[in-house]
C-alpha positions in Angstrom: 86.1 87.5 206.3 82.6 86.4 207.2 81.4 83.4 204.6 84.8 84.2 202.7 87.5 81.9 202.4 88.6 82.2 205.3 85.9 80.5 207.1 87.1 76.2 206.8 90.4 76.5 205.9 93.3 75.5 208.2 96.9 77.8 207.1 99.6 76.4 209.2 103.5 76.4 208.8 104.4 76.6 205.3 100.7 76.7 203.6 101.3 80.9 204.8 103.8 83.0 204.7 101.8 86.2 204.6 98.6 87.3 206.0 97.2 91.2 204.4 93.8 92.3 206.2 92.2 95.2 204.3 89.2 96.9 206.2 87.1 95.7 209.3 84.5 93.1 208.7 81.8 94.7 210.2 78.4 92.8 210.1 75.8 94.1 207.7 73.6 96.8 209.5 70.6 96.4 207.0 70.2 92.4 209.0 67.2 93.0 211.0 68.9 90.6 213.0 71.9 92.8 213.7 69.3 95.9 213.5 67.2 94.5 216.7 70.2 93.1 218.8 71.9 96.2 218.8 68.5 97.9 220.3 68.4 95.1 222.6 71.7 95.8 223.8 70.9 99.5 224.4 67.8 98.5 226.1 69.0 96.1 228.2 72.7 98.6 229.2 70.3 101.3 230.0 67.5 99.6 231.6 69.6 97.3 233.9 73.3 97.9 234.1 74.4 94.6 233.9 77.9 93.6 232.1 76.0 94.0 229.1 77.7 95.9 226.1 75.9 98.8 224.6 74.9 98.0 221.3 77.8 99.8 219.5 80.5 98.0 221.7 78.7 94.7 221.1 78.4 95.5 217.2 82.3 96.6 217.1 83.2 93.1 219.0 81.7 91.1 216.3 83.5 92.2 213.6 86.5 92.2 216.0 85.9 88.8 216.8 85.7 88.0 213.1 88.7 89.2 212.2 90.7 87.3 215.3 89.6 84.5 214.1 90.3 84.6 210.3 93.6 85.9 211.8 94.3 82.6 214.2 93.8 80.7 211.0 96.9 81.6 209.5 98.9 82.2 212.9 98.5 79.4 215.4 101.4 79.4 217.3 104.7 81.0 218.0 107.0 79.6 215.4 104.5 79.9 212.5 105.4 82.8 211.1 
């Protein structure tokens, strides 16, 4: 999923027949990057309340939103099946 093949490549009609998703791409949790967000996150749900997610829900909607989108390169619209 993330910096796979999926990333650049357009499937439509006929170039895809099937699409096979095995596991959850879930950023890496060793990234500092990812590491320090998700404390933010907490930080920031905690401290203020806002419409923030916690850093778990905000860590799980990453790799969700990874997913959804190597999935909308093979499915984009209602007759490509």
């Amino acid at each position: 999923y993330r910096g796979k093949m999926s990333e650049g490549m357009d499937f439509k009609d006929n170039y895809c027949r099937a699409v096979f998703c095995v596991g959850i791409p879930f950023p890496s949790a060793k990234d500092n990057r990812i590491h320090f967000k998700k404390l933010w996150n907490d930080r920031i749900y905690k401290d203020e309340n806002l419409a923030y997610p916690n850093g778990d829900t905000w860590y799980r909607q990453q790799a969700y939103r990874a997913l959804n989108q190597a999935l909308g390169r093979c499915i984009r619209h209602r007759l490509d099946y």
